[in-house]
C-alpha positions as CSV (number, residue, x, y, z in Angstrom):
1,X,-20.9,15.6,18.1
2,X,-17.2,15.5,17.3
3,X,-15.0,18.2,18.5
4,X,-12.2,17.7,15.9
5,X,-12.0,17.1,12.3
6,X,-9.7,14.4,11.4
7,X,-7.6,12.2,13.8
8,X,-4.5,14.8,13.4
9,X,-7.0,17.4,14.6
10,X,-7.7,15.6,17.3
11,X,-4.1,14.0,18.4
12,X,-3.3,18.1,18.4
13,X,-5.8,19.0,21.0
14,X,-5.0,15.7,23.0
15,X,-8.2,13.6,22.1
16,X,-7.7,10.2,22.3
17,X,-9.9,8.8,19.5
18,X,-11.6,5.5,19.3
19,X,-9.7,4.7,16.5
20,X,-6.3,5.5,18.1
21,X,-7.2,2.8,20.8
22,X,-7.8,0.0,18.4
23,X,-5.0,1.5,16.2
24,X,-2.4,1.9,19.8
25,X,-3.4,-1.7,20.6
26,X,-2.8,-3.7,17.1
27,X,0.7,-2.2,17.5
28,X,1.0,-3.1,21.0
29,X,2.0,0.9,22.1
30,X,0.5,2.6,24.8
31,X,-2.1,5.7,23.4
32,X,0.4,8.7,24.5
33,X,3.0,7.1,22.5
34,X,1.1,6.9,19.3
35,X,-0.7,10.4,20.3
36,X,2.1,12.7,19.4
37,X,3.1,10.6,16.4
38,X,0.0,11.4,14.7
39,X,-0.1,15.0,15.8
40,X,3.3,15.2,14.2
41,X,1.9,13.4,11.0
42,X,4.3,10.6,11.2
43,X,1.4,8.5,11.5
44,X,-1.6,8.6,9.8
45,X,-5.1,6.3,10.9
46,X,-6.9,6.8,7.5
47,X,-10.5,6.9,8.7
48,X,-13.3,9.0,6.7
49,X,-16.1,9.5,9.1
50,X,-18.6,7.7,6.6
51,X,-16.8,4.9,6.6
52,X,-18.5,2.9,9.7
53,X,-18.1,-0.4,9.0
54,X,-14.2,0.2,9.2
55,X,-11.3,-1.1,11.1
56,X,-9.1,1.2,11.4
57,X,-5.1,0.8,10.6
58,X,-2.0,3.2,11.5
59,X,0.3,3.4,8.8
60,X,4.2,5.3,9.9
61,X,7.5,3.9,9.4
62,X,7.4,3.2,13.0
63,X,4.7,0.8,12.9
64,X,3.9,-2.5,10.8
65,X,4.1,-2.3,7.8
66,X,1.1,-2.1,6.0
67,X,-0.1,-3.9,2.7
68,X,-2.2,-2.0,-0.1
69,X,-4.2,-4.3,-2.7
70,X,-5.3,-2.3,-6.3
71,X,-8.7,-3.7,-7.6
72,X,-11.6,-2.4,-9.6
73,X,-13.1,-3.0,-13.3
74,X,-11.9,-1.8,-16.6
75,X,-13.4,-1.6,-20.1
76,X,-11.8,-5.6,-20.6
77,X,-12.7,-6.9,-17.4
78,X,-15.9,-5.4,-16.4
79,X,-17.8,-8.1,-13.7
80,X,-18.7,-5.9,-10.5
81,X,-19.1,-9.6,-8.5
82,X,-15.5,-10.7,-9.5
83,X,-14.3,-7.7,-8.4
84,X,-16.1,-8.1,-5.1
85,X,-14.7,-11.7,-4.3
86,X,-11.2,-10.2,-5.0
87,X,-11.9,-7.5,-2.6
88,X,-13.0,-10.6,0.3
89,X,-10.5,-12.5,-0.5
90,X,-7.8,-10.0,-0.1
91,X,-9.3,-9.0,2.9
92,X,-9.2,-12.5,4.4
93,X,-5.4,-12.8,3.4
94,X,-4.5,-9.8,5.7
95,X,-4.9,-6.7,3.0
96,X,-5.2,-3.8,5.3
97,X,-6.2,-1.2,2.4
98,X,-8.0,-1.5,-0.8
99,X,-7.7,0.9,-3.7
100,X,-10.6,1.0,-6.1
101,X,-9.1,1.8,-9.3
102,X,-12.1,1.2,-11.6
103,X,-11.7,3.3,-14.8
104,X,-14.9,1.8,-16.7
105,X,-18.9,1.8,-16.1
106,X,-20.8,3.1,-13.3
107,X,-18.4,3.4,-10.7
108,X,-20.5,4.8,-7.7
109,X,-22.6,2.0,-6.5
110,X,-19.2,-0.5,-6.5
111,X,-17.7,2.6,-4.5
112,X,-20.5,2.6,-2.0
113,X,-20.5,-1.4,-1.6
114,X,-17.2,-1.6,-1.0
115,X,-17.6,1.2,1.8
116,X,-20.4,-0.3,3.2
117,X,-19.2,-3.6,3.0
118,X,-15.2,-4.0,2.9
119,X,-13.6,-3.9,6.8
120,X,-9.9,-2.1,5.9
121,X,-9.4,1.3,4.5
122,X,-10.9,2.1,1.2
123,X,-8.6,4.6,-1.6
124,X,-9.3,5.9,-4.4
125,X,-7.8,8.0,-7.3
126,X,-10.5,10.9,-8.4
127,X,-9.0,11.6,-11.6
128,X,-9.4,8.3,-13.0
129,X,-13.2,8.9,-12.0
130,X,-13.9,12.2,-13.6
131,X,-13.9,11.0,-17.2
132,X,-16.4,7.9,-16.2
133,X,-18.8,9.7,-13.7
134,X,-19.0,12.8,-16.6
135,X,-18.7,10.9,-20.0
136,X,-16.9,13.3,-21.3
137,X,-13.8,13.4,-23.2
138,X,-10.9,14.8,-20.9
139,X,-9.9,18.0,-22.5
140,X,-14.0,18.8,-21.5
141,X,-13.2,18.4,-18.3
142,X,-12.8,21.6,-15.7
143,X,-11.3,22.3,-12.5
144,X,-14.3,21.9,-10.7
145,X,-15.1,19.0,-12.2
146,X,-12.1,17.2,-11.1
147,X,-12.6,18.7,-7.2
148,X,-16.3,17.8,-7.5
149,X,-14.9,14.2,-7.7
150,X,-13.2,14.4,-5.1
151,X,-15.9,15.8,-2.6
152,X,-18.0,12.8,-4.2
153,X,-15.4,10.3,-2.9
154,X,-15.3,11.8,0.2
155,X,-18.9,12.1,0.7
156,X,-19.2,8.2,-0.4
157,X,-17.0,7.3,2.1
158,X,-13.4,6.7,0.9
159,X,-10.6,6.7,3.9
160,X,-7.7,8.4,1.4
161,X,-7.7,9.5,-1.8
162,X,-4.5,9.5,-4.0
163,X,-3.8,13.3,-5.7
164,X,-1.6,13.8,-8.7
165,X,-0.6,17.3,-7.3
166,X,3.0,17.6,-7.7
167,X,3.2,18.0,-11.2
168,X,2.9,21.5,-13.0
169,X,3.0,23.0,-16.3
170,X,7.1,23.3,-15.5
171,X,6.8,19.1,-15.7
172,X,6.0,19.4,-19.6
173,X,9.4,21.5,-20.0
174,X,11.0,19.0,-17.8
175,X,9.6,16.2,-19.8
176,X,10.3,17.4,-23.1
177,X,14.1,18.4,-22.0
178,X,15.5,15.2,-20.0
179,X,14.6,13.1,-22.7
180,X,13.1,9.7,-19.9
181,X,12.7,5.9,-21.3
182,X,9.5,5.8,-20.1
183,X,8.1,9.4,-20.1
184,X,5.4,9.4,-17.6
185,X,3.9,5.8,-16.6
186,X,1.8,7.0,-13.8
187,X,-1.9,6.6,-15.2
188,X,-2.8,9.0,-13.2
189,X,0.2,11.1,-13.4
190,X,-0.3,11.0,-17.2
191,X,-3.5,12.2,-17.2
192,X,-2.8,15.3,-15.6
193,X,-0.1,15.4,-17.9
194,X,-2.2,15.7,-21.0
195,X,-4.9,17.7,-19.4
196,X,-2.7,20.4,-19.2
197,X,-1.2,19.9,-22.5
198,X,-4.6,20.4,-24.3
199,X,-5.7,23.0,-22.2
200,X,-2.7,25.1,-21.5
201,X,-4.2,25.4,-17.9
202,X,-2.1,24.4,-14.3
203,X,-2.9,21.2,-12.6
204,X,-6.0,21.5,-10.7
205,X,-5.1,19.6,-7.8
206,X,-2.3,22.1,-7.4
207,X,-3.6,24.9,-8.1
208,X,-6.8,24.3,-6.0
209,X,-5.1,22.4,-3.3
210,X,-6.5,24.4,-0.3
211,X,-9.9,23.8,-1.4
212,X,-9.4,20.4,-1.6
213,X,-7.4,20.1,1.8
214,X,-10.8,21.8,2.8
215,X,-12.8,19.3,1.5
216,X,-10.9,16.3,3.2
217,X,-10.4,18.3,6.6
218,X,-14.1,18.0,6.9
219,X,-14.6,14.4,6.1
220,X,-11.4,13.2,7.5
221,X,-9.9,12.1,4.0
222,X,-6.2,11.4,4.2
223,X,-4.3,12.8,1.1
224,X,-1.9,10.5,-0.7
225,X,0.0,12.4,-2.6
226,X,0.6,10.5,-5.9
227,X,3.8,10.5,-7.1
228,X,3.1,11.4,-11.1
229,X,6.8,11.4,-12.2
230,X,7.3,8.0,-10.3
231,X,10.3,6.1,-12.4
232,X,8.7,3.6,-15.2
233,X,12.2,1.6,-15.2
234,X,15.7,1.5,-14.2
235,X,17.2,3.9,-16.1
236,X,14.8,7.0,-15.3
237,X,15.2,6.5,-11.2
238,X,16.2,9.4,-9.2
239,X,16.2,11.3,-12.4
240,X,15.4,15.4,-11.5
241,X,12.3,14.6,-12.7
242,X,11.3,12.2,-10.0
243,X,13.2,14.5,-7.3
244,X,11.7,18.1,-8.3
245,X,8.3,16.8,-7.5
246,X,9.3,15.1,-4.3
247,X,10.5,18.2,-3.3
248,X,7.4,20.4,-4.0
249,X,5.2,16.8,-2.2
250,X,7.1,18.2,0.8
251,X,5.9,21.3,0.1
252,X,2.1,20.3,-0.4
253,X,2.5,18.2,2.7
254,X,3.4,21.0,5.0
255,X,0.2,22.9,3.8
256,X,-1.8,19.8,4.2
257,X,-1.0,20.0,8.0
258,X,-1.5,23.4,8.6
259,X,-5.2,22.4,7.5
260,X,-4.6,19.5,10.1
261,X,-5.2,17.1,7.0
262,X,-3.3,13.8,7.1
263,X,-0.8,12.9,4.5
264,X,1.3,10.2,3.2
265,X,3.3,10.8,0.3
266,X,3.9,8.3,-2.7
267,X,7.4,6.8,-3.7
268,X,9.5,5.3,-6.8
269,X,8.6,2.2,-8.8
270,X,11.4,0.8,-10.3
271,X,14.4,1.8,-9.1
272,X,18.0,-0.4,-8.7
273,X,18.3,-2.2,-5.3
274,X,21.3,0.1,-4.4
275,X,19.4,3.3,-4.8
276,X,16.3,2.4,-2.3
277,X,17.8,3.0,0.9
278,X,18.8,6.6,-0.3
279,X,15.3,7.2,-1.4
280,X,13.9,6.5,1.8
281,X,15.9,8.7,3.5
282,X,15.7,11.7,0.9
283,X,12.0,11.4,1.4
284,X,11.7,10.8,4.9
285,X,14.1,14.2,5.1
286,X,12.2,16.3,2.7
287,X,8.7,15.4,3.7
288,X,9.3,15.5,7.5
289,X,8.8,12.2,8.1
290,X,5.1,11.7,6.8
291,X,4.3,8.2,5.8
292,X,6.1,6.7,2.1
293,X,3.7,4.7,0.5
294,X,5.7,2.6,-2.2
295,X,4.6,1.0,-5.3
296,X,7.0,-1.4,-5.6
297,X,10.1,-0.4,-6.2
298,X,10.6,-2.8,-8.9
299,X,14.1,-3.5,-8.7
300,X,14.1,-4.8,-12.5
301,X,12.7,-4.6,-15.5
302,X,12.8,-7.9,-17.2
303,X,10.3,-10.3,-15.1
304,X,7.4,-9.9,-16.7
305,X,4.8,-12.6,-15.1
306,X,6.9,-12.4,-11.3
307,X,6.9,-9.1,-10.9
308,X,5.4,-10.0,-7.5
309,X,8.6,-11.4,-6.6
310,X,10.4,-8.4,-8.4
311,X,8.4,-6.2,-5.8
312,X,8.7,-8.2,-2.9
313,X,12.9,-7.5,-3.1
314,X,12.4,-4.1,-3.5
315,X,9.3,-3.6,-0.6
316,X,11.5,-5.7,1.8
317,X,14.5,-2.9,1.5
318,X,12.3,0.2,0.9
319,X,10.1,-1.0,4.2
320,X,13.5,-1.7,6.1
321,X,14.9,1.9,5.9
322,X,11.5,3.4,6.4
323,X,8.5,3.3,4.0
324,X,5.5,2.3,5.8
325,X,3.2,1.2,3.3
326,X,3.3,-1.1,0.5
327,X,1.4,-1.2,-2.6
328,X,1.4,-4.6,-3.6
329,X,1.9,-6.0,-7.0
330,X,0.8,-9.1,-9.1
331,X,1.9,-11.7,-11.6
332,X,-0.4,-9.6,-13.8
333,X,1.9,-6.6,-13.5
334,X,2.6,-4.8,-17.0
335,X,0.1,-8.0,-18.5
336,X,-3.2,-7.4,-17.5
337,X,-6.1,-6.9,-14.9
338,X,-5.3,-9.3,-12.5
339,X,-7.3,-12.6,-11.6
340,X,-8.0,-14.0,-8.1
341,X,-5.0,-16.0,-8.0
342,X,-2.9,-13.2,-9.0
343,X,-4.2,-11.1,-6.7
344,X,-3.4,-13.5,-3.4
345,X,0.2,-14.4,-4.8
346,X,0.4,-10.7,-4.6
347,X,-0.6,-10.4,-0.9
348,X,1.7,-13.1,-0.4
349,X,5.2,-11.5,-1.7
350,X,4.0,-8.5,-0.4
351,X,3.3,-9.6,3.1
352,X,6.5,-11.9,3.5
353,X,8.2,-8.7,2.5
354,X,6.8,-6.3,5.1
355,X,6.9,-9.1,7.6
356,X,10.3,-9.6,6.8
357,X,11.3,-5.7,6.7
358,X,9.0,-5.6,10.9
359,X,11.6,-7.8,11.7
360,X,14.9,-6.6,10.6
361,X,13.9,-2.7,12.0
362,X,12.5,-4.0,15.7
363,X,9.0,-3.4,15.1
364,X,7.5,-4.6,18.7
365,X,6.3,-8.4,18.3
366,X,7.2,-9.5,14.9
367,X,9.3,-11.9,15.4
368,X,7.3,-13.7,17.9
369,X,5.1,-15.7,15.3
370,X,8.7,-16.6,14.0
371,X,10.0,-18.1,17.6
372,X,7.1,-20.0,17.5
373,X,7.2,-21.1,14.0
374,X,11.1,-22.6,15.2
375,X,9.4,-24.0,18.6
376,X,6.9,-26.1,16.1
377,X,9.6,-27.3,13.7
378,X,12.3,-28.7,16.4
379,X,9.6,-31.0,17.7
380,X,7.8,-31.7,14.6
381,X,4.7,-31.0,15.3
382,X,3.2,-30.2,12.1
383,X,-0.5,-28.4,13.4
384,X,1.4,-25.6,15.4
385,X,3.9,-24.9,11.9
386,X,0.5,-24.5,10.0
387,X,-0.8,-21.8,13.1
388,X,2.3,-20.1,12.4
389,X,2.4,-19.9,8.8
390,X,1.7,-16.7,6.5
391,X,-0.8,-19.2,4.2
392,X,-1.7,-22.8,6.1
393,X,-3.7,-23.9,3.3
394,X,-0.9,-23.9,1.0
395,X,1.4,-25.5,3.0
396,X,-0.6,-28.3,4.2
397,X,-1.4,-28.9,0.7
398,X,1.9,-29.0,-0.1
399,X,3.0,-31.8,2.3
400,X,-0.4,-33.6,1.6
401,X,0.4,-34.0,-2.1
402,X,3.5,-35.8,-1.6
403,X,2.9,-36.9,2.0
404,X,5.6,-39.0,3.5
405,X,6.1,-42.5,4.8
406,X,6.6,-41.6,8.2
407,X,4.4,-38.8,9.5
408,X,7.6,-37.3,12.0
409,X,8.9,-36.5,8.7
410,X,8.5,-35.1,5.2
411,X,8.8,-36.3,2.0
412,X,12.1,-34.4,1.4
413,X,14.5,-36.2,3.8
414,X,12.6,-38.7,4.9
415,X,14.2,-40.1,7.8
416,X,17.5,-38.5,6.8
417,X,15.5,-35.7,8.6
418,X,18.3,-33.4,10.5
419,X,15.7,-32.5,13.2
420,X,14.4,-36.3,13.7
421,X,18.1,-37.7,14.2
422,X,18.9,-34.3,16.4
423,X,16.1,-34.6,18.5
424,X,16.8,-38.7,18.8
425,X,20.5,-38.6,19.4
426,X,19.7,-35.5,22.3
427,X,17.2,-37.9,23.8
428,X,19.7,-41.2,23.6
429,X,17.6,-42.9,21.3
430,X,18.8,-45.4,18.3
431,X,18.5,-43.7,15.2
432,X,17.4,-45.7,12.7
433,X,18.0,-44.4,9.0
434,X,17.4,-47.0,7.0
């Protein structure tokens, strides 16, 4: 029998969990330093007591960064197995979280696969569910059936579950007044938006947000809180429309911990480079340093097909000055559901990115693999650079396309080859060029 509720519960009365351990060793930290950290809520170890099969993660600012993959089926692209091998394969290139964003078909048994079956932290977004698991038109819907969705999710299983509970019937004035580019691009966000517009009603999730906090506390669900008036390009960032719900997220997250329910709170999506490192720190300040989980930021709006790249700029500085998580993004962005190659050129940009942020903030032992990495290259020795690399299959295929004449080489400088003649001339060796 447990005697706490969720891993914040327990961090409070001093209860080292099992998942703290494996969480306190993957970040090479002793358990009483990540203990207090999680009391505090500056870490979170998404981990829904249903959810067995799981490995658990800590995601804080503090910590490596963490990498978020978005799969599930939609009315165009509806094959339950594809979306399987996407989840495996995302999971084999390092994913440590998988949102199931499925918005078409009988969503419940995927759900439950990938909870029985998928290894990292599982998310979800209820709203997007409530339409599908009723078949009814939205405006149908009630406030207990959106919070019925949510105690399904938990009871299936699912480690966090993204909540669209910042925005309020005072968003539609704000909306209608400030006159954004994009409006509202949040899917979720949106349909929030126009549930309250047809009903005349305030947002459930806001309105019913100690219930739900209830609901969460008892299956250990972490709350993301989504971030509805997130900025859909350049010219709506850091708008008051985007900074009035962050404020009242800080709010909501406060409450959340009093019901000793973990949070992380969601960021911007396209915003200018120069405003990101302001962003982290408004948020860090007015959400009291829970965990920023960013989708992007797409830093602009014109790369359409390498928007993966586009994110990985943005992740790198958001994760330097202090998001924790990133939600990564594809080629696919703004195009379409994204296919298996997409989805690991995704995990790629997004991994060299929060690899790259560990780095530049201290995080303990990220540069390590790097040291090595140089170790490898100043002697050549071509199997230790592909133990070192992010993706060894890509590389060696790489260099075994256009393989080189002389194997202490590559086909680039052949022997030209600045560490060949270095490591020669060091040695007293003839080097030969020709």
């Amino acid at each position: 029998m447990r005697e706490y509720t969720t891993q914040m519960d327990a961090a409070r009365k001093g209860i080292i969990t099992p998942e703290l351990t494996k969480v306190a060793e993957k970040e090479h930290m002793r358990e009483d330093e990540l203990l207090p950290l999680v009391a505090e809520g500056k870490v979170v170890i998404p981990a829904n007591k249903l959810h067995t099969c799981l490995n658990p993660e800590g995601i804080g600012s503090m910590l490596q960064t963490k990498i978020n993959v978005n799969l599930g089926i939609s009315r165009d692209c509806k094959d339950y197995d594809i979306e399987m091998k996407k989840v495996m394969e995302a999971v084999n290139l390092g994913a440590h979280a998988i949102m199931d964003l499925s918005s078409h078909g009988n969503t419940e048994p995927f759900r439950k696969k990938l909870i029985a079956e998928c290894p990292v932290m599982v998310g979800t977004v209820p709203i997007y569910d409530s339409v599908i698991h009723y078949q009814r038109d939205l405006a149908t819907l009630t406030a207990k059936d959106f919070i019925d969705v949510v105690r399904l999710h938990a009871e299936n299983g699912v480690d966090f579950v993204t909540l669209h509970c910042g925005i309020t019937r005072k968003t539609i004035d704000q909306i209608k007044k400030h006159k954004r580019k994009m409006n509202i691009v949040s899917r979720g966000g949106s349909l929030v938006f126009a549930w309250m517009t047809m009903t005349g009603e305030e947002n459930p999730f806001y309105e019913y947000y100690d219930e739900i906090l209830d609901i969460c506390a008892e299956y250990d669900v972490t709350v993301s809180l989504g971030d509805a008036c997130r900025p859909g390009c350049l010219a709506d960032a850091t708008d008051v429309c985007q900074i009035e719900e962050l404020v009242r997220l800080g709010e909501l997250t406060k409450r959340a911990w009093d019901h000793n329910v973990q949070v992380m709170v969601e960021g911007p999506g396209h915003m200018p480079m120069d405003q990101i490192a302001a962003n982290m720190k408004l948020q860090s300040t007015i959400c009291s340093g829970a965990p920023f989980y960013v989708l992007g930021p797409i830093v602009t709006d014109i790369a359409p097909g390498y928007d993966h790249i586009v994110s990985a700029i943005g992740g790198a500085i958001a994760a330097q000055n202090g998001a924790a998580f990133l939600c990564y993004v594809t080629p696919a962005e703004h195009l379409a559901l994204p296919n298996l190659e997409d989805v690991k050129q995704g995990i790629m940009a997004s991994k060299i990115a929060a690899h790259a942020a560990d780095i530049a903030k201290g995080v303990r032992g990220a540069r390590e693999i790097d040291d090595k990495m140089a170790d490898a290259r100043r002697v050549l020795d071509w199997d230790k650079q592909w133990e070192c690399a992010l993706d060894p299959e890509t590389a060696k295929a790489i260099r075994a396309d256009r393989s080189p004449e002389h194997e202490d080489t590559c086909s680039m400088c052949g022997k030209f080859c600045a560490v060949r003649s270095m490591n020669k001339a060091l040695a007293g060796e003839y080097i030969d060029i020709l």
